[in-house]
N, CA, C and O atoms as CSV, one atom per row, in Angstrom:
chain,resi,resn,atom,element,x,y,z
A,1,UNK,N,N,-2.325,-12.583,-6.585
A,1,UNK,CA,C,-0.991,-12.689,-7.141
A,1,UNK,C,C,-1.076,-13.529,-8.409
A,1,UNK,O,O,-1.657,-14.613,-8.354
A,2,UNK,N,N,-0.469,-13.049,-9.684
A,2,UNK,CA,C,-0.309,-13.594,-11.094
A,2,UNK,C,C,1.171,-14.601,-10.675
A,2,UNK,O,O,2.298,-14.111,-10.605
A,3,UNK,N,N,0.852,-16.089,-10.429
A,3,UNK,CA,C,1.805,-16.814,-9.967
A,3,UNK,C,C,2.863,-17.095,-11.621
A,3,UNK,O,O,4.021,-17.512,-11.630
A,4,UNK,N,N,2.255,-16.822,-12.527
A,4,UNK,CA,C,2.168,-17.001,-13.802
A,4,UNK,C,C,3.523,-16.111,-14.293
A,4,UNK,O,O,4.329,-16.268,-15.210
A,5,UNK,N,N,3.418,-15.416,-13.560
A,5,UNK,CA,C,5.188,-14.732,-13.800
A,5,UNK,C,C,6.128,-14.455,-13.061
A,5,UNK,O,O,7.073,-13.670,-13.135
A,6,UNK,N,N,5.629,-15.486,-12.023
A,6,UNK,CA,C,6.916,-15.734,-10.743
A,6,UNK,C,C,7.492,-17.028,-11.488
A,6,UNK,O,O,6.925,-17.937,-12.094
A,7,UNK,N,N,8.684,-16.789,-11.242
A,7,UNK,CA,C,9.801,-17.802,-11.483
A,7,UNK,C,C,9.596,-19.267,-9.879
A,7,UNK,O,O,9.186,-18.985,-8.753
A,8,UNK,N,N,10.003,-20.589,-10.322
A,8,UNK,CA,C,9.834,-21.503,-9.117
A,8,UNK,C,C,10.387,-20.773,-7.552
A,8,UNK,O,O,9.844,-21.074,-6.489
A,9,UNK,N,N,11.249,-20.039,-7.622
A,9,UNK,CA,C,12.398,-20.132,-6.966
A,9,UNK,C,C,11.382,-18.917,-5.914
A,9,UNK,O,O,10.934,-18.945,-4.768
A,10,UNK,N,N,11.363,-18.101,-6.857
A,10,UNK,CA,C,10.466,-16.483,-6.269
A,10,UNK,C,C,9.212,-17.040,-5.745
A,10,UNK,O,O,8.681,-16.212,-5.005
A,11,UNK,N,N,8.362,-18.406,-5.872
A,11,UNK,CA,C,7.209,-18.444,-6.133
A,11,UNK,C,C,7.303,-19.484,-4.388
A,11,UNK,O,O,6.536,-19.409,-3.428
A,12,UNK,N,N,8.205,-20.121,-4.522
A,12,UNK,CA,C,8.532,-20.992,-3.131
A,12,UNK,C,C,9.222,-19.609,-2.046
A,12,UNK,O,O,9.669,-19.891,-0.934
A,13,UNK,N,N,9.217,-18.571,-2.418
A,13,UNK,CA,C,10.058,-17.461,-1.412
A,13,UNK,C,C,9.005,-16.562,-1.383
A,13,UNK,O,O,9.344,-15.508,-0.843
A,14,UNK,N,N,7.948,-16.578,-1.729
A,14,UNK,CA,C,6.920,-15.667,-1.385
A,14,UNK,C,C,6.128,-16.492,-0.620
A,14,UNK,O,O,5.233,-16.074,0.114
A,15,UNK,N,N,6.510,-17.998,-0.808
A,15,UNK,CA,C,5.002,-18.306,0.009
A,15,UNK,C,C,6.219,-19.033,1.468
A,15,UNK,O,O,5.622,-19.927,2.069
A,16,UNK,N,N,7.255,-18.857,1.873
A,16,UNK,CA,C,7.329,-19.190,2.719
A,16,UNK,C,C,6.914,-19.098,4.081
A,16,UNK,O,O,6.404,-18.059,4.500
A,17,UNK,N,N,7.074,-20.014,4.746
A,17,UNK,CA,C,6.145,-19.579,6.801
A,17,UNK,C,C,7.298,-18.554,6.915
A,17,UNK,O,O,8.491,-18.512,6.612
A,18,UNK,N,N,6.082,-17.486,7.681
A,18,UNK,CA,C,7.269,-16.792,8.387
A,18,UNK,C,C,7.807,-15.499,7.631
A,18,UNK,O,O,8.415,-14.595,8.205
A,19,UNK,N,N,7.511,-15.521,6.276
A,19,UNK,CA,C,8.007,-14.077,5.820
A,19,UNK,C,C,6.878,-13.463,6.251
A,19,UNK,O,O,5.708,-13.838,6.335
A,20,UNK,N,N,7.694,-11.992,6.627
A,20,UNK,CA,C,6.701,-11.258,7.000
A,20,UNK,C,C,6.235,-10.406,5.318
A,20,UNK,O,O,7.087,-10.089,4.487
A,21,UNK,N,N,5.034,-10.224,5.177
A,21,UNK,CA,C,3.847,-9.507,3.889
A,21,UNK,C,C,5.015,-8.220,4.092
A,21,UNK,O,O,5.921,-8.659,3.383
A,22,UNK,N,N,5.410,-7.190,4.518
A,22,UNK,CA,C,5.861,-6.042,4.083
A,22,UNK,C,C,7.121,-6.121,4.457
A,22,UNK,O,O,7.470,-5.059,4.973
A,23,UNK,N,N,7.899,-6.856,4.426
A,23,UNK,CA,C,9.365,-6.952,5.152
A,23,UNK,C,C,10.440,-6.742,3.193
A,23,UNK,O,O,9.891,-6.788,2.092
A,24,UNK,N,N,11.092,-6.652,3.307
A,24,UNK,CA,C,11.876,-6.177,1.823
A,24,UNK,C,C,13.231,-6.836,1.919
A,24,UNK,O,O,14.287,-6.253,2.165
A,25,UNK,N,N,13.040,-8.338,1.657
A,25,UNK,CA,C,13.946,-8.892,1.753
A,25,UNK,C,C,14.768,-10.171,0.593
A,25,UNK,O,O,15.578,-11.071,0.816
A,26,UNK,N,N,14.063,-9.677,-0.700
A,26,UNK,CA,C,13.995,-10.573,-1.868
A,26,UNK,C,C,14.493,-9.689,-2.941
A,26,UNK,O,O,13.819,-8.832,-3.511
A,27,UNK,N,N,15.938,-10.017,-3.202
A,27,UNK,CA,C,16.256,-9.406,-4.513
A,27,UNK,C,C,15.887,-10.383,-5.772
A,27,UNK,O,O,16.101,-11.572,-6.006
A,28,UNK,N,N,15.184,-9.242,-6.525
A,28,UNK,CA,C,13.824,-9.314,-7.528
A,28,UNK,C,C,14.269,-8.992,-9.154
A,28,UNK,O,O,14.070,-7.847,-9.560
A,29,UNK,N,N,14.715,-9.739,-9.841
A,29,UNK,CA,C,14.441,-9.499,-11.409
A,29,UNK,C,C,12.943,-8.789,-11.679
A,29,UNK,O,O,11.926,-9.187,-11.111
A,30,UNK,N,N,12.971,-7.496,-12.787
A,30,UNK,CA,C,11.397,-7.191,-12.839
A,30,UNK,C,C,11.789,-7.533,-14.094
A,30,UNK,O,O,12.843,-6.970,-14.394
A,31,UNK,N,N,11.252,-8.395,-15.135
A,31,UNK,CA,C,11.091,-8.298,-16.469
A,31,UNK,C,C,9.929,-7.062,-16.837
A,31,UNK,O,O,8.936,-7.045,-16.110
A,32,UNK,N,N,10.017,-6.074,-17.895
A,32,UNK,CA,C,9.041,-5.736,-18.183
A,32,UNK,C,C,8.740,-5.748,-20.098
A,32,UNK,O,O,9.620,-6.093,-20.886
A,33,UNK,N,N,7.565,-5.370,-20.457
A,33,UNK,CA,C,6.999,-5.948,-21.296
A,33,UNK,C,C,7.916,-4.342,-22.718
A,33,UNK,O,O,8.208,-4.614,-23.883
A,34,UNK,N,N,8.072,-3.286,-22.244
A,34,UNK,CA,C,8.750,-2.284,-22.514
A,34,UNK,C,C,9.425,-1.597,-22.049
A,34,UNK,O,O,9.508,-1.911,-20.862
A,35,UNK,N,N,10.147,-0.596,-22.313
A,35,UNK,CA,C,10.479,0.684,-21.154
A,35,UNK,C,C,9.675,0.989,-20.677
A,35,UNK,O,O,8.599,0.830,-21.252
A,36,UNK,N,N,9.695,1.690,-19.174
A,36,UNK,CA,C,8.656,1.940,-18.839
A,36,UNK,C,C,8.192,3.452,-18.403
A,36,UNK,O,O,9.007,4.374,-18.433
A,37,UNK,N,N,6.809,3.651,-17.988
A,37,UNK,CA,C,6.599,5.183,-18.914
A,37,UNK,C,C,6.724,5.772,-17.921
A,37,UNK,O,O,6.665,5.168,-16.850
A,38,UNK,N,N,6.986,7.454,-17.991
A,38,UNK,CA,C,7.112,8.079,-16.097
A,38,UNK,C,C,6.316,7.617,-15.173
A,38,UNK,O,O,6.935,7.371,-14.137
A,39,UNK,N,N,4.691,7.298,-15.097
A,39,UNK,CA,C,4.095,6.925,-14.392
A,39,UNK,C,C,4.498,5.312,-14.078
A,39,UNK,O,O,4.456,5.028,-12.881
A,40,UNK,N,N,4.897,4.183,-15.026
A,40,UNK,CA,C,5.132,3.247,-14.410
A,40,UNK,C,C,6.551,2.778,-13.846
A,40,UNK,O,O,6.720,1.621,-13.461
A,41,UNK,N,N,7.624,3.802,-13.818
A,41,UNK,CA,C,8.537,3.630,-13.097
A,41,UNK,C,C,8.454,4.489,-11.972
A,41,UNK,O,O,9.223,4.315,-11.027
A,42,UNK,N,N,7.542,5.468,-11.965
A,42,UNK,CA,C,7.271,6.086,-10.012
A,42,UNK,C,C,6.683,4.817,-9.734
A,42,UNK,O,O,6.979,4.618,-8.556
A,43,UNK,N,N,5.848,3.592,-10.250
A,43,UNK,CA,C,5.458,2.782,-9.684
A,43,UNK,C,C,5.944,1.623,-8.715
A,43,UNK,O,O,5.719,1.114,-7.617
A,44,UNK,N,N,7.175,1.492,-10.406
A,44,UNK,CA,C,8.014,0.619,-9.763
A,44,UNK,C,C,9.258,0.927,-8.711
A,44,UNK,O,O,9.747,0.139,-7.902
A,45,UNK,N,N,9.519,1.903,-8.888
A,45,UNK,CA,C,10.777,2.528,-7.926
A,45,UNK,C,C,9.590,2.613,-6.252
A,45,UNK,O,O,10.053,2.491,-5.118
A,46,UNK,N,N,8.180,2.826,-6.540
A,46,UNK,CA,C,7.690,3.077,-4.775
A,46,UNK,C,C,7.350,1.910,-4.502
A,46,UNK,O,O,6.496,1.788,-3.624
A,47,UNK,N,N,7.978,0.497,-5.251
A,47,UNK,CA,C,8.322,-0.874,-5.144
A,47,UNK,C,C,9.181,-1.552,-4.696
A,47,UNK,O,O,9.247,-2.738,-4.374
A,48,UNK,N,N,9.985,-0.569,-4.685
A,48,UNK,CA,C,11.430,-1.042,-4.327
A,48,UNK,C,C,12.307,-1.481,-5.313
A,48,UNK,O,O,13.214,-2.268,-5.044
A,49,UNK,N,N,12.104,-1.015,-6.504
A,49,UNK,CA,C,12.505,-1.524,-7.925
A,49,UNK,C,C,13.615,-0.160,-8.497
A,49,UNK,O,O,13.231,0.908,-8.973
A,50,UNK,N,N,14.823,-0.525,-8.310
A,50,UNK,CA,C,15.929,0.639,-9.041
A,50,UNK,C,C,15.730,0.573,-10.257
A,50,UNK,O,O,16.024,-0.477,-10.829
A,51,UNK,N,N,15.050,1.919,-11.164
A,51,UNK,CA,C,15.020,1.797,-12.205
A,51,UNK,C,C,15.526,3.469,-12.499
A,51,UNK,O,O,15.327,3.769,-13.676
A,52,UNK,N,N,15.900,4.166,-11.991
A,52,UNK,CA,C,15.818,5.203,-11.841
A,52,UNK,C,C,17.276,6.033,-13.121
A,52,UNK,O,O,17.198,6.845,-14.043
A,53,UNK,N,N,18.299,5.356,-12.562
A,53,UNK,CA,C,19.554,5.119,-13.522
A,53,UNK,C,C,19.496,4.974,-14.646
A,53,UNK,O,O,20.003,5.877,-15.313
A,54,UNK,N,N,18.850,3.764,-15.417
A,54,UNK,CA,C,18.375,3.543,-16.592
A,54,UNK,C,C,16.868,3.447,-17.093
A,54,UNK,O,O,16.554,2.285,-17.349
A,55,UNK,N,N,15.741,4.490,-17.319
A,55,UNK,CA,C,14.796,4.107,-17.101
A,55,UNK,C,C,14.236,3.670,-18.637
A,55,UNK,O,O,13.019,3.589,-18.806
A,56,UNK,N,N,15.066,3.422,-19.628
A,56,UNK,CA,C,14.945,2.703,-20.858
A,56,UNK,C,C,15.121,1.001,-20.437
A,56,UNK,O,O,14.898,0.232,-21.372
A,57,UNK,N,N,15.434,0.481,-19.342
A,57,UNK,CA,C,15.544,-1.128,-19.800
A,57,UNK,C,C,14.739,-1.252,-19.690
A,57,UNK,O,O,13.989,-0.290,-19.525
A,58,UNK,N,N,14.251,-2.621,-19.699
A,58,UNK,CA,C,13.160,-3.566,-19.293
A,58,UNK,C,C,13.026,-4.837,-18.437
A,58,UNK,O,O,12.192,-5.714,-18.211
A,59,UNK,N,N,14.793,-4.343,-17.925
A,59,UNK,CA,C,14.777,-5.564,-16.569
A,59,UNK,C,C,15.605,-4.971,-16.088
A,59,UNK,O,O,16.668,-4.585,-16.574
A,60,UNK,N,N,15.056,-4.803,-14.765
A,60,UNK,CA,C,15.340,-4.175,-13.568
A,60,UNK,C,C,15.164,-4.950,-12.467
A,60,UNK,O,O,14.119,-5.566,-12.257
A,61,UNK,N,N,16.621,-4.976,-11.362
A,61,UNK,CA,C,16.083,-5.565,-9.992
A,61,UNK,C,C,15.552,-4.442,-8.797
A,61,UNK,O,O,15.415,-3.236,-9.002
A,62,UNK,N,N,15.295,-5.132,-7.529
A,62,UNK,CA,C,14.638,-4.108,-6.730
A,62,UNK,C,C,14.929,-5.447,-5.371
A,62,UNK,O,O,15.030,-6.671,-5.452
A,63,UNK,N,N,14.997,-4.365,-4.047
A,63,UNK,CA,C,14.660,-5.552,-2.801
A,63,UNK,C,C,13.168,-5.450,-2.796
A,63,UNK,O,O,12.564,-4.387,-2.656
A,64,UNK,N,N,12.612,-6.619,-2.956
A,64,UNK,CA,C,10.616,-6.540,-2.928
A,64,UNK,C,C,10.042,-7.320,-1.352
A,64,UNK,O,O,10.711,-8.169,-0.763
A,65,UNK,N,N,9.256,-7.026,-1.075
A,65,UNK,CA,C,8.131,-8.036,-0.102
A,65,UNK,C,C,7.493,-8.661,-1.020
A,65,UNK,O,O,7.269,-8.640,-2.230
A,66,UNK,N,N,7.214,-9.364,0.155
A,66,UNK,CA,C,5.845,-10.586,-0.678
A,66,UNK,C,C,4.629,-8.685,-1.664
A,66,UNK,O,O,4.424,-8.103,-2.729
A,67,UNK,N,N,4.250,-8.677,0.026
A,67,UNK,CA,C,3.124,-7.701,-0.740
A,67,UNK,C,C,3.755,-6.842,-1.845
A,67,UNK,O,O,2.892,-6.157,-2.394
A,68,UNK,N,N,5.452,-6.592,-2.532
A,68,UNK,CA,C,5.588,-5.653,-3.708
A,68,UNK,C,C,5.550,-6.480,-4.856
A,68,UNK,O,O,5.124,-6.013,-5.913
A,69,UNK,N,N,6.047,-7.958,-4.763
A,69,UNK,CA,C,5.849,-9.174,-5.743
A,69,UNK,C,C,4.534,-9.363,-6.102
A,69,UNK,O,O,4.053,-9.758,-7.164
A,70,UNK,N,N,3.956,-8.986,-4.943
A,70,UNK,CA,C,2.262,-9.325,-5.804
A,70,UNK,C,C,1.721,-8.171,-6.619
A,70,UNK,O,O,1.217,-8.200,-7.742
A,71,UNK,N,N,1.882,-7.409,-6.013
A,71,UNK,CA,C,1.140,-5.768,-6.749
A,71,UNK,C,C,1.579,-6.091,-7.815
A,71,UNK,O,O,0.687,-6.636,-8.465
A,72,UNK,N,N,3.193,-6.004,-8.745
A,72,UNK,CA,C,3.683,-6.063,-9.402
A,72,UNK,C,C,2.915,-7.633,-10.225
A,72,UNK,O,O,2.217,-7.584,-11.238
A,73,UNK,N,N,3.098,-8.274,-9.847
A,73,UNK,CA,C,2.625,-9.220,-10.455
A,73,UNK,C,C,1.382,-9.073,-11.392
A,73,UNK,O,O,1.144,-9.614,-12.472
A,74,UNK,N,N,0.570,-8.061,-10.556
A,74,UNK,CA,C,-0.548,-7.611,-11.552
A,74,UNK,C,C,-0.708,-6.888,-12.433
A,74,UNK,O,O,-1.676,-6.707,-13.171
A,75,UNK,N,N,0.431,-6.363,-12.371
A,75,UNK,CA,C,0.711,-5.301,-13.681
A,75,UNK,C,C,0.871,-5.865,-15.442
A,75,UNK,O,O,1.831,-6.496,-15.884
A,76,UNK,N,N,-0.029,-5.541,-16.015
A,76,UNK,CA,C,0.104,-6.409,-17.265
A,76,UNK,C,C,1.239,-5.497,-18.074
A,76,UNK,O,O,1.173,-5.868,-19.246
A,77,UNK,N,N,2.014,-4.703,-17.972
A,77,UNK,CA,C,3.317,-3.924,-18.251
A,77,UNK,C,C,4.362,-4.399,-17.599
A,77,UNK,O,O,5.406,-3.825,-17.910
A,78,UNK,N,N,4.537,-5.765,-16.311
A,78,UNK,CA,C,5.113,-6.876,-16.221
A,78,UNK,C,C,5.295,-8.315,-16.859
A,78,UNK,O,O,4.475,-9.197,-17.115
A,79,UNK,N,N,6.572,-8.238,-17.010
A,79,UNK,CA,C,6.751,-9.611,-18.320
A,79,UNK,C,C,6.711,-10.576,-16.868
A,79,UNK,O,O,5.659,-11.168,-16.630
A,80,UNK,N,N,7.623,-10.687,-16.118
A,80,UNK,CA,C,7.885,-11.909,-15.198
A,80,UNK,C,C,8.624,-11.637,-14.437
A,80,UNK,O,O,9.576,-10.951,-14.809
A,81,UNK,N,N,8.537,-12.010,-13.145
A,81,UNK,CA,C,9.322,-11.787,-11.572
A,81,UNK,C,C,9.839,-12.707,-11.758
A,81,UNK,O,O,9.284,-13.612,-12.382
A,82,UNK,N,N,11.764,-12.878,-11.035
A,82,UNK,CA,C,12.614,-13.967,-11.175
A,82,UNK,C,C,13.415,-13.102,-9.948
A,82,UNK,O,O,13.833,-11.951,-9.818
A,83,UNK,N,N,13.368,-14.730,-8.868
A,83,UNK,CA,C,14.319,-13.982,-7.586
A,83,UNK,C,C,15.613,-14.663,-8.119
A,83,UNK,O,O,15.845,-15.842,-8.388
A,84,UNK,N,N,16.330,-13.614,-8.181
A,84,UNK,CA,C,17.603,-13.554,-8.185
A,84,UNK,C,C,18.713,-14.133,-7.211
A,84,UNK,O,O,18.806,-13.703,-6.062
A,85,UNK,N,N,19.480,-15.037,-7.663
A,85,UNK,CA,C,20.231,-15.835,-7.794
A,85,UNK,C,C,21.895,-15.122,-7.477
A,85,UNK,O,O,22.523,-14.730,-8.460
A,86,UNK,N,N,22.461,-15.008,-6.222
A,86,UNK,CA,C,23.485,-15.052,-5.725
A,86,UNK,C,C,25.114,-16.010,-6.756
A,86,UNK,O,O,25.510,-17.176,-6.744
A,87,UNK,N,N,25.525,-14.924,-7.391
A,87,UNK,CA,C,26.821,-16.268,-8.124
A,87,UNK,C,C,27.987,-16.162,-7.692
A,87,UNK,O,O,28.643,-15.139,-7.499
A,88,UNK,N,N,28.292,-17.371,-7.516
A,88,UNK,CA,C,29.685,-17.521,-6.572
A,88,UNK,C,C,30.998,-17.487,-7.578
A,88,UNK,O,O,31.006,-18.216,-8.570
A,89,UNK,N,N,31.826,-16.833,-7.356
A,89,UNK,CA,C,33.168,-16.814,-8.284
A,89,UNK,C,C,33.893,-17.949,-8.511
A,89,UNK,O,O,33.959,-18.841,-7.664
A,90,UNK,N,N,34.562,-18.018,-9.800
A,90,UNK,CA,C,34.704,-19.397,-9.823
A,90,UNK,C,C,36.554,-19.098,-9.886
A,90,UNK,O,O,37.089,-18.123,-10.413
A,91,UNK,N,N,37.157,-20.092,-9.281
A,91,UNK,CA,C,38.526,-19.740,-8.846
A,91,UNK,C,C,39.283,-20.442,-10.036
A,91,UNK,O,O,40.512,-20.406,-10.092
């Protein structure tokens, strides 16, 4: 795993006790380095990564496992993994 483009937050939630390696339970910022090309969005979509809608951005979320955060992580056509952050409405 390229810890190098996990965000703190993603990087303390991959290594927690107890997650299970293939369980899909981490909504996932994918930064990527461009759009990405047909072959690397079948990649990322059999990641768990919705890119399918817009396949011109370059940040896309996805629900990931540990084991889809890492694959991804190695992808040098990945800018940086950032677990995403729940925002509460402000009244």
């Amino acid at each position: 795993m390229d810890y190098r483009k996990l965000d703190t937050l993603l990087a303390m939630a991959v290594d927690a006790e107890g997650r299970a390696p293939q369980a899909r339970d981490m909504l996932v910022l994918v930064r990527l380095t461009e759009p990405p090309s047909p072959a690397q969005l079948a990649h990322l979509q059999s990641r768990g990564v919705d890119g399918a809608a817009a396949p011109e951005r370059t940040v896309m979320t996805g629900t990931l496992s540990r084991e889809d955060v890492e694959a991804l992580s190695e992808q040098q056509w990945v800018l940086s993994l950032a677990l995403s952050a729940t925002r509460n409405p402000t009244t």
